[in-house]
PyMOL Python script that loads the backbone (N, CA, C, O; Angstrom):
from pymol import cmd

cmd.read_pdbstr("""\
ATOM      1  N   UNK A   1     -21.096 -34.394  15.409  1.00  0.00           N
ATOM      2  CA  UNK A   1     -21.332 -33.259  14.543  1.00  0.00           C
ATOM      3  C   UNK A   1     -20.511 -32.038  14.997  1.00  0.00           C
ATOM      4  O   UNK A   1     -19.944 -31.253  14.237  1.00  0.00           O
ATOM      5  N   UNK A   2     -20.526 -31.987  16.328  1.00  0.00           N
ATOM      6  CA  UNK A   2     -19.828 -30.621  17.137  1.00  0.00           C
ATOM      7  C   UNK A   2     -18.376 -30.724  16.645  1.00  0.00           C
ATOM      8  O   UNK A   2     -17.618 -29.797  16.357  1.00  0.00           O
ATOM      9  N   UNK A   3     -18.217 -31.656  16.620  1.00  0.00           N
ATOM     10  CA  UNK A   3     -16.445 -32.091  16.686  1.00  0.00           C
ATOM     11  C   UNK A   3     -15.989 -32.272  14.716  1.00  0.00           C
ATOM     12  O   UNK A   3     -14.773 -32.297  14.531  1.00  0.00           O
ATOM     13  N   UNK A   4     -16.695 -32.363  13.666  1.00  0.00           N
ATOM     14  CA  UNK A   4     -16.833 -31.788  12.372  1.00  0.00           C
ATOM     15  C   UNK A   4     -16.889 -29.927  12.166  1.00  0.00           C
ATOM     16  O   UNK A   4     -16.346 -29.307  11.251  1.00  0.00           O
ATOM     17  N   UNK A   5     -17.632 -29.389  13.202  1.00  0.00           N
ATOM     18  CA  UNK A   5     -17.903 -27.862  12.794  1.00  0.00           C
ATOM     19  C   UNK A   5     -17.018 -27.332  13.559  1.00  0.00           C
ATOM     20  O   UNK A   5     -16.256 -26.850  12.721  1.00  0.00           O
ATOM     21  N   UNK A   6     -16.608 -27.098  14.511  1.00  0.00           N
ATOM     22  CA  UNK A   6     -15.957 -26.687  15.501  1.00  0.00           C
ATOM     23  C   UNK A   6     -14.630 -26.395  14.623  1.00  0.00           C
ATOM     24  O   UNK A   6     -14.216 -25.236  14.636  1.00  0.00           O
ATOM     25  N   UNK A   7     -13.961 -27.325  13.889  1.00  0.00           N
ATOM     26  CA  UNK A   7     -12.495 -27.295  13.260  1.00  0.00           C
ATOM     27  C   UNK A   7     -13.017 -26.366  12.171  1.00  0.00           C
ATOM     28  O   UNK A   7     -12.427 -25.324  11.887  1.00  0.00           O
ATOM     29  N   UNK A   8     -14.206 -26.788  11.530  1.00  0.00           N
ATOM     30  CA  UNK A   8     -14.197 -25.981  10.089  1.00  0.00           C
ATOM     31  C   UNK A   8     -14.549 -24.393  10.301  1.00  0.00           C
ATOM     32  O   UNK A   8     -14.535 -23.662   9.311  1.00  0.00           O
ATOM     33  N   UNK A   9     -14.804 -23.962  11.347  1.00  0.00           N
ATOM     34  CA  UNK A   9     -15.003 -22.858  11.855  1.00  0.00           C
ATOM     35  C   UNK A   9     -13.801 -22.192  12.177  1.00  0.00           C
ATOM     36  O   UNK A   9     -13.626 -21.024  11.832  1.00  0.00           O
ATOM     37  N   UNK A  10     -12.925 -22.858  12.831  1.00  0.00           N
ATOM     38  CA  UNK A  10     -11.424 -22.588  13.084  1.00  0.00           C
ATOM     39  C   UNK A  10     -10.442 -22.422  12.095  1.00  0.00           C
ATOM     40  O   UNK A  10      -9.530 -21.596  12.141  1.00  0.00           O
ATOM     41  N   UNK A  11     -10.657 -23.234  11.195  1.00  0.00           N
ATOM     42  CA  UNK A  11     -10.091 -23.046   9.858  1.00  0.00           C
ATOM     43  C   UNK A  11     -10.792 -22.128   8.999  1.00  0.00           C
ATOM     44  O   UNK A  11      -9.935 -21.265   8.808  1.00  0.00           O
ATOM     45  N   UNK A  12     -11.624 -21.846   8.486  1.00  0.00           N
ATOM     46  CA  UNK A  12     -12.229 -20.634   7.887  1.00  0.00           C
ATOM     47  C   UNK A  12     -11.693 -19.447   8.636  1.00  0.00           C
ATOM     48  O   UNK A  12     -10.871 -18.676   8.142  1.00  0.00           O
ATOM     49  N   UNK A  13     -12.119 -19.345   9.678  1.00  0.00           N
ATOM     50  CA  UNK A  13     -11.953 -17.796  10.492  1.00  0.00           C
ATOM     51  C   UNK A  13     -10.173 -17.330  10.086  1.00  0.00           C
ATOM     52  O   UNK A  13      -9.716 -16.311   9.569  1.00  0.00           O
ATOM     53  N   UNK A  14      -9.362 -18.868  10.703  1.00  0.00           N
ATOM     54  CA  UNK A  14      -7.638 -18.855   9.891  1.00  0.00           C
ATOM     55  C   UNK A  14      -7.378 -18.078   8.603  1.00  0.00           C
ATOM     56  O   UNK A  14      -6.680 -17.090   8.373  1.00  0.00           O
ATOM     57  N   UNK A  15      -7.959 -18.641   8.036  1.00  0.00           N
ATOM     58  CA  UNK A  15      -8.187 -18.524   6.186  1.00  0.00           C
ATOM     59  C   UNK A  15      -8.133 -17.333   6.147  1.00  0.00           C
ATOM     60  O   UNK A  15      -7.146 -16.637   5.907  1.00  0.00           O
ATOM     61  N   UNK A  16      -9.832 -16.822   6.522  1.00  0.00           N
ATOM     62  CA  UNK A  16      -9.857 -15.310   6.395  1.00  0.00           C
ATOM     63  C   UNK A  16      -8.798 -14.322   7.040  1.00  0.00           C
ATOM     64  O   UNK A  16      -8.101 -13.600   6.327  1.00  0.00           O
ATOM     65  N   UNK A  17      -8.733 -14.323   8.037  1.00  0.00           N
ATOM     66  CA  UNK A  17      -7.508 -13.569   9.096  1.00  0.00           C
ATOM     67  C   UNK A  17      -6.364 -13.341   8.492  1.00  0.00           C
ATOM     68  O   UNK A  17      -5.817 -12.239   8.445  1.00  0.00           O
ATOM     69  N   UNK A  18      -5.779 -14.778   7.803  1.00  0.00           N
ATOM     70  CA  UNK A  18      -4.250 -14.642   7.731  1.00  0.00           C
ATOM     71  C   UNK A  18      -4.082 -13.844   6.024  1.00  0.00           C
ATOM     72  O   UNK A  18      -3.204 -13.040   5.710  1.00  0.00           O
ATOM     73  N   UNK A  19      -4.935 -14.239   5.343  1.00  0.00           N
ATOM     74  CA  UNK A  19      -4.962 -13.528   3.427  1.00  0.00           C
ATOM     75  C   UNK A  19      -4.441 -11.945   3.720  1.00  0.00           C
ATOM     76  O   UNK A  19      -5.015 -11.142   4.457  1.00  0.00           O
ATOM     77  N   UNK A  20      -3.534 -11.772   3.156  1.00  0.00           N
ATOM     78  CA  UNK A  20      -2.544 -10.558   3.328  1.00  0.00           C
ATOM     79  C   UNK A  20      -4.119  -9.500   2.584  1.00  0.00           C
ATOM     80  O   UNK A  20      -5.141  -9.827   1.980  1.00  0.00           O
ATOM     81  N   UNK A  21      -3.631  -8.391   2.985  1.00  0.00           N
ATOM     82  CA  UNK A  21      -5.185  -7.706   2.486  1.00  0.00           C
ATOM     83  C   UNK A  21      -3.680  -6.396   1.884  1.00  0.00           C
ATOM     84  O   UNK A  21      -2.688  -5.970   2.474  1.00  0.00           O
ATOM     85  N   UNK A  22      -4.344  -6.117   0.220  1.00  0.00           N
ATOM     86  CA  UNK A  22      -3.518  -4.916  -0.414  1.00  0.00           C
ATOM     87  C   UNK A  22      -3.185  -3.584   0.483  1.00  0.00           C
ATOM     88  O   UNK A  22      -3.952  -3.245   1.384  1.00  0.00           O
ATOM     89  N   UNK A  23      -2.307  -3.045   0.260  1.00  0.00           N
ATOM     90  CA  UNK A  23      -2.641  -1.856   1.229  1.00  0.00           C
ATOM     91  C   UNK A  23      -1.994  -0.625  -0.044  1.00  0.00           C
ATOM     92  O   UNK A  23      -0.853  -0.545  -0.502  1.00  0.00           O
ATOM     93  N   UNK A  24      -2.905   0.003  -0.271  1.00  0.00           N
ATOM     94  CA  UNK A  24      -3.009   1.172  -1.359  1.00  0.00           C
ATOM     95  C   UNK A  24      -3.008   2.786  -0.705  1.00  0.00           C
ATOM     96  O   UNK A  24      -3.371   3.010   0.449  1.00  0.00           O
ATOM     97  N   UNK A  25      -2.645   3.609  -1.436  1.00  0.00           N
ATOM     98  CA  UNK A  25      -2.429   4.721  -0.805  1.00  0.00           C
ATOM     99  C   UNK A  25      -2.387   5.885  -2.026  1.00  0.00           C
ATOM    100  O   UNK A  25      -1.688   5.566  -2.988  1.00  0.00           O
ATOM    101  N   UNK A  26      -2.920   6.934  -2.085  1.00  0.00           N
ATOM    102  CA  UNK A  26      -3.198   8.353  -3.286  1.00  0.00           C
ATOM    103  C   UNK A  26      -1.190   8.662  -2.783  1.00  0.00           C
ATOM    104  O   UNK A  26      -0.792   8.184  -1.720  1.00  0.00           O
ATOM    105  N   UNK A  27      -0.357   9.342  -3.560  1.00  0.00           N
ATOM    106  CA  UNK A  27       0.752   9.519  -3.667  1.00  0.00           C
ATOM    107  C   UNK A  27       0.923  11.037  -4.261  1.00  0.00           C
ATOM    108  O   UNK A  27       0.161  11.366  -5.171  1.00  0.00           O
ATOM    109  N   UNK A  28       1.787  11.869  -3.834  1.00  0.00           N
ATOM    110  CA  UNK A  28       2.187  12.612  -4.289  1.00  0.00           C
ATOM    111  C   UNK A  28       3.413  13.439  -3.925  1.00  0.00           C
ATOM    112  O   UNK A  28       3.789  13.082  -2.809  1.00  0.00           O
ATOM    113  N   UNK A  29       4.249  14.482  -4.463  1.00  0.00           N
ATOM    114  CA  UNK A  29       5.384  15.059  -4.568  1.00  0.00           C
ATOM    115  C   UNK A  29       5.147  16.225  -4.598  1.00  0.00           C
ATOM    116  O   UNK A  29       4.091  16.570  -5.128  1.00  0.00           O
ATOM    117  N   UNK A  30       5.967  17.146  -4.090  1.00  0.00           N
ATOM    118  CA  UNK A  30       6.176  18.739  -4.240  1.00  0.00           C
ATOM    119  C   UNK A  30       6.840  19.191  -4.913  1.00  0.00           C
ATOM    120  O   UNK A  30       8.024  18.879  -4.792  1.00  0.00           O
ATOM    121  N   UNK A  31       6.475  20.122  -5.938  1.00  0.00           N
ATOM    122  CA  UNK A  31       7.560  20.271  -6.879  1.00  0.00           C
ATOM    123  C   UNK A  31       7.882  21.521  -6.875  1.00  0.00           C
ATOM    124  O   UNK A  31       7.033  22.284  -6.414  1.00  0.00           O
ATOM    125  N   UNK A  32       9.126  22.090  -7.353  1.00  0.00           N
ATOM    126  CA  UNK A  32      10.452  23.114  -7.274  1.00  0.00           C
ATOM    127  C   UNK A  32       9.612  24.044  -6.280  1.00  0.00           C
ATOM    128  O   UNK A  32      10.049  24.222  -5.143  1.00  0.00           O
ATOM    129  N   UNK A  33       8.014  24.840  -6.820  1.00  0.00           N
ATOM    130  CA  UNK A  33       7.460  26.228  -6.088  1.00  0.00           C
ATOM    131  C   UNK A  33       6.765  25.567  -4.962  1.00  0.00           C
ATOM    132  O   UNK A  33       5.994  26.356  -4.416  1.00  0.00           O
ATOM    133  N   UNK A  34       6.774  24.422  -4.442  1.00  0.00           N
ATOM    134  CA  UNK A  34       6.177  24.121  -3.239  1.00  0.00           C
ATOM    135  C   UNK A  34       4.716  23.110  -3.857  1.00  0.00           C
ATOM    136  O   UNK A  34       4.422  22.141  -3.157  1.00  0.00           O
ATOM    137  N   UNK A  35       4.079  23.305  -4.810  1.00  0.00           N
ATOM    138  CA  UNK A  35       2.989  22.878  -5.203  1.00  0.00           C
ATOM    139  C   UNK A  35       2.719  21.537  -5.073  1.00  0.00           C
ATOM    140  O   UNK A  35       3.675  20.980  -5.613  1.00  0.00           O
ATOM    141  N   UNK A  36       1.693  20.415  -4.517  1.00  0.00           N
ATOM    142  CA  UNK A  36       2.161  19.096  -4.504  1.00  0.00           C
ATOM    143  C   UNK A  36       1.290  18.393  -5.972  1.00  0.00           C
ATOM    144  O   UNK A  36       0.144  18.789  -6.184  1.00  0.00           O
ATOM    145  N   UNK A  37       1.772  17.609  -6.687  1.00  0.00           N
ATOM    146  CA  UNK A  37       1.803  17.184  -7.986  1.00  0.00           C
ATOM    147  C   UNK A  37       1.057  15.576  -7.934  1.00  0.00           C
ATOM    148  O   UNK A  37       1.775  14.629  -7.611  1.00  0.00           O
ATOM    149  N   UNK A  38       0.045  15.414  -8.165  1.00  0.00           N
ATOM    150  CA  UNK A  38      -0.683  14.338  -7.456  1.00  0.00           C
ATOM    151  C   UNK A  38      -0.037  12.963  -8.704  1.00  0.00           C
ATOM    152  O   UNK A  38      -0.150  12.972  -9.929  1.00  0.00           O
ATOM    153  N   UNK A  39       0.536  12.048  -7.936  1.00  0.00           N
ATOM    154  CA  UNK A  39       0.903  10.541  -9.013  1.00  0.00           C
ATOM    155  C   UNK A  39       0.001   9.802  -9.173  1.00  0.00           C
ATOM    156  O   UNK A  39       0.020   9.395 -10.334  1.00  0.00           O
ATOM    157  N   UNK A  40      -0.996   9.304  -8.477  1.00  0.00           N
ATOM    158  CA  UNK A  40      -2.206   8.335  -8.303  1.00  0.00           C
ATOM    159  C   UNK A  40      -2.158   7.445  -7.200  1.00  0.00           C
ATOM    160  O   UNK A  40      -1.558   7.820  -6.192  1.00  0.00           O
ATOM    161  N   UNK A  41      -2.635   6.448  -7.222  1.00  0.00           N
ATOM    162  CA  UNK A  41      -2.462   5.224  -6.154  1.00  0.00           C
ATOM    163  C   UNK A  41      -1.883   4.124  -6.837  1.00  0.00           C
ATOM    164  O   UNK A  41      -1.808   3.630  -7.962  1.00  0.00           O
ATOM    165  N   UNK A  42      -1.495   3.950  -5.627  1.00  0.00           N
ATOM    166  CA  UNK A  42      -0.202   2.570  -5.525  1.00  0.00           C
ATOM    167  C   UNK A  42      -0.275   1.734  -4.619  1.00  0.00           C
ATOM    168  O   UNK A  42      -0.900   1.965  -3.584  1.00  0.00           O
ATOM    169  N   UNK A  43       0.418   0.494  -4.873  1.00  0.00           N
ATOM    170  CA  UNK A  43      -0.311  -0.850  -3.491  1.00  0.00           C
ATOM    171  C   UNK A  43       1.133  -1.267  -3.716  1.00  0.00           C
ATOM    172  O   UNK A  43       1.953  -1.040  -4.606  1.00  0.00           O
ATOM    173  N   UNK A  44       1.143  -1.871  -2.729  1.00  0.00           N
ATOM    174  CA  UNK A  44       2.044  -2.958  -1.566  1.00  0.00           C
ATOM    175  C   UNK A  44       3.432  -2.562  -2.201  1.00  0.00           C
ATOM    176  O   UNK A  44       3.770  -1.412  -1.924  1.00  0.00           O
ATOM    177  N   UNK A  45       4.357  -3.314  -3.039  1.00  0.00           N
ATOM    178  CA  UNK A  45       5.348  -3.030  -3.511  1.00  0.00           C
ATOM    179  C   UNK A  45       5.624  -1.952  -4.401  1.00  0.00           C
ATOM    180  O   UNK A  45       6.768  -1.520  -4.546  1.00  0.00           O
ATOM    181  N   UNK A  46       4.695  -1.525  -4.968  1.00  0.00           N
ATOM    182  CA  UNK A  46       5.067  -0.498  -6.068  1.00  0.00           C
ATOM    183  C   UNK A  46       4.818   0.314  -5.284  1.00  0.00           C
ATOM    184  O   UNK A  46       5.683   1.162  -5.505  1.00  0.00           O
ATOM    185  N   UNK A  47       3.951   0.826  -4.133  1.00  0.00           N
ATOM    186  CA  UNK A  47       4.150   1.929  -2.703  1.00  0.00           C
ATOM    187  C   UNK A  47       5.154   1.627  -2.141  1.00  0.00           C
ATOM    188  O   UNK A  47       4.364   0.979  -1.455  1.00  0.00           O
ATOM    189  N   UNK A  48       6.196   1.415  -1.687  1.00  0.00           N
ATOM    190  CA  UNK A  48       7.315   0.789  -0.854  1.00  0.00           C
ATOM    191  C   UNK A  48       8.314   1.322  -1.831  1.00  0.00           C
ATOM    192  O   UNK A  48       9.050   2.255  -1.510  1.00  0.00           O
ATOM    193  N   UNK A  49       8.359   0.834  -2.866  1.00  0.00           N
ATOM    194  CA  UNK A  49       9.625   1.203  -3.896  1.00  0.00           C
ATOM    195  C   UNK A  49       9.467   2.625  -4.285  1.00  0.00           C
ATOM    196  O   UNK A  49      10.513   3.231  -4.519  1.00  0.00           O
ATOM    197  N   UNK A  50       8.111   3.395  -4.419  1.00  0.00           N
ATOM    198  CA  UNK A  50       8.206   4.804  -4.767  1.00  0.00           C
ATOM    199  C   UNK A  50       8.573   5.026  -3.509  1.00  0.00           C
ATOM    200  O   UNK A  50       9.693   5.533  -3.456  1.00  0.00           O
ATOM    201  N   UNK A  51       7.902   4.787  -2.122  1.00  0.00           N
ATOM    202  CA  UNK A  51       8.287   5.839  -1.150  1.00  0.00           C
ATOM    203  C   UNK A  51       9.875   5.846  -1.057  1.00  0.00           C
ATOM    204  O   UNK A  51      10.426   6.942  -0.958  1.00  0.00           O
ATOM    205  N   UNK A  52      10.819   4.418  -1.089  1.00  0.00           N
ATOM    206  CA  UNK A  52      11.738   4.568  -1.267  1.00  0.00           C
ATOM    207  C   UNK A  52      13.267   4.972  -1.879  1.00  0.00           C
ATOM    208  O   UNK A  52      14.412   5.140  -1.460  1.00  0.00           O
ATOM    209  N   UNK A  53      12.371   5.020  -3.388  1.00  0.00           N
ATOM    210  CA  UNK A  53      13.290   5.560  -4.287  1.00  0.00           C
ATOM    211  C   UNK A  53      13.129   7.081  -4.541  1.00  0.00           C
ATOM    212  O   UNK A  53      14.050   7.855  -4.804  1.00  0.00           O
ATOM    213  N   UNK A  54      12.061   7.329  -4.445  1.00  0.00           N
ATOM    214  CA  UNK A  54      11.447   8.391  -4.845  1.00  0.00           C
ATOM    215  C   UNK A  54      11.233   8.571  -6.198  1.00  0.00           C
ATOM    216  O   UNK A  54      11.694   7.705  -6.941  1.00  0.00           O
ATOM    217  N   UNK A  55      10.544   9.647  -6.759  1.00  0.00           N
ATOM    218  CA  UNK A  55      10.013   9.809  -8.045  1.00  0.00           C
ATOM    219  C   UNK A  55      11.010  10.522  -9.310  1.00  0.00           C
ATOM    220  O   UNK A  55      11.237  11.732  -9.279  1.00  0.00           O
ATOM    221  N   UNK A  56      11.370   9.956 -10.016  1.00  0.00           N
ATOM    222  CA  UNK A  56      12.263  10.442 -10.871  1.00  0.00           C
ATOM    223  C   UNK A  56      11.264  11.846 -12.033  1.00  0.00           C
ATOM    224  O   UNK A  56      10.332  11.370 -12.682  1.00  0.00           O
ATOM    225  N   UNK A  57      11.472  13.105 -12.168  1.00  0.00           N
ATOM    226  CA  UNK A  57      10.730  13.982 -12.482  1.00  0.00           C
ATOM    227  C   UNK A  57      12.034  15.045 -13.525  1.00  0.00           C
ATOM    228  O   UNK A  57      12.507  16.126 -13.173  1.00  0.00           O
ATOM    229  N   UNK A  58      12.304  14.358 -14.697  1.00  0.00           N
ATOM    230  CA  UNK A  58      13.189  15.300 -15.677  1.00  0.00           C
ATOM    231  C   UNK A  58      14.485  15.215 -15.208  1.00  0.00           C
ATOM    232  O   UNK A  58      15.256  16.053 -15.677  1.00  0.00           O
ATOM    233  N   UNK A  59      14.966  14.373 -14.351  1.00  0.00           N
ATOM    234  CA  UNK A  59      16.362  14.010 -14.212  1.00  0.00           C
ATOM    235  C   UNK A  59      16.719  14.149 -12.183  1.00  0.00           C
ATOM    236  O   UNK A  59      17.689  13.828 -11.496  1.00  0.00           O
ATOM    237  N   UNK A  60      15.383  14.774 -11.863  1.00  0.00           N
ATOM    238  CA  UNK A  60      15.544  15.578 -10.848  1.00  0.00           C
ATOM    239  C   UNK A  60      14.737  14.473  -9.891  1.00  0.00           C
ATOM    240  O   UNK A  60      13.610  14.219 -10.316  1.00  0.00           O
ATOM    241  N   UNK A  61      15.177  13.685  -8.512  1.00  0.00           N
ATOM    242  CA  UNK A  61      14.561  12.909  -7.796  1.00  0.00           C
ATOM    243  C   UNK A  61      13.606  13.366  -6.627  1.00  0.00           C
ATOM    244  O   UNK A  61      13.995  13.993  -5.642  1.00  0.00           O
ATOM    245  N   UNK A  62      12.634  13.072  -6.805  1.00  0.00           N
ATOM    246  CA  UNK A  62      11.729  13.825  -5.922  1.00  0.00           C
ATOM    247  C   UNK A  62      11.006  13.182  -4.521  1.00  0.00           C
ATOM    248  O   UNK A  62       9.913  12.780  -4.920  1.00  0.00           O
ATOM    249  N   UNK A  63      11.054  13.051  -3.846  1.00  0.00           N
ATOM    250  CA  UNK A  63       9.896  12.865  -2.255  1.00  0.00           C
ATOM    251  C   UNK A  63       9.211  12.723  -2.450  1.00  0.00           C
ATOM    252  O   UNK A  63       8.619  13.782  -2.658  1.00  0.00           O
ATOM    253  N   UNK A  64       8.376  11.557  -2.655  1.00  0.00           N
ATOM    254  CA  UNK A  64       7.284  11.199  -2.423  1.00  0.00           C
ATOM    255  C   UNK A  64       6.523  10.403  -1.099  1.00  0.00           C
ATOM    256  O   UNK A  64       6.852   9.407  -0.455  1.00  0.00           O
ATOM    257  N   UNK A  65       5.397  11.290  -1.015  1.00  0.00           N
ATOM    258  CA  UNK A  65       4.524  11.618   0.757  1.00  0.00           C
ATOM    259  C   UNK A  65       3.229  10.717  -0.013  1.00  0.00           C
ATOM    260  O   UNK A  65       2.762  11.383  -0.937  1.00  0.00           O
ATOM    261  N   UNK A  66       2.699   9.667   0.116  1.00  0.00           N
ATOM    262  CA  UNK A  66       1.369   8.635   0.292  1.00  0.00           C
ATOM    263  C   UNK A  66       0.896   8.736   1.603  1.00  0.00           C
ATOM    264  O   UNK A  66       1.531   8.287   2.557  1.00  0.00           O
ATOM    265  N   UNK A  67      -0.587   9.511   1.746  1.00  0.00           N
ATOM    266  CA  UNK A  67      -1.139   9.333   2.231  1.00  0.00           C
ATOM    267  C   UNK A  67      -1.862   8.291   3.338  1.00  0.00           C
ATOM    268  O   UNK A  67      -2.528   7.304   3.026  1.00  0.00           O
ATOM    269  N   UNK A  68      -1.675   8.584   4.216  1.00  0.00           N
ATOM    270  CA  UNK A  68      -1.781   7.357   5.313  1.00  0.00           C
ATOM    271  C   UNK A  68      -0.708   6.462   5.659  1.00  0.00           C
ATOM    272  O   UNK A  68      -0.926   5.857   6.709  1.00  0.00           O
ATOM    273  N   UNK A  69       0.377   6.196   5.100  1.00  0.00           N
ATOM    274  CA  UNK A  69       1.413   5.288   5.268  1.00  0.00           C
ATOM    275  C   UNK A  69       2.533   6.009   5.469  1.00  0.00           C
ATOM    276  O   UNK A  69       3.610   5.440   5.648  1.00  0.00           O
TER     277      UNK A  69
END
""", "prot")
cmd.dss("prot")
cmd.show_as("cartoon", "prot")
cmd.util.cbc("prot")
cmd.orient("prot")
């Protein structure tokens, strides 16, 4: 019996551990007078590509700062 639970315990705990978990973040930009301009939240790739591209705002590309990341 030990030697049935022992693995399925090992494998569950695996399971759980390794499942990539979202990682989300509130987003926002400063605009021309300093003011910061809140975008919403964003997860995994669509956070990555704003922080990287930044925010396109009337032709003008802007910095975008997400919280915690």
């Amino acid at each position: 019996m030990k030697r049935l639970i022992f693995p399925l315990v090992v494998f569950c705990a695996f399971s759980v551990y390794s499942c990539k978990k979202s990682e989300c973040h509130e987003c926002h930009y400063d605009d021309a007078s300093g003011a910061e301009v809140e975008l919403g939240t964003y997860c995994d790739d669509e956070l990555e590509s704003l922080e990287a591209n930044g925010y396109n705002d009337n032709g003008t590309v802007r910095t975008v700062h997400c919280h915690g990341h």
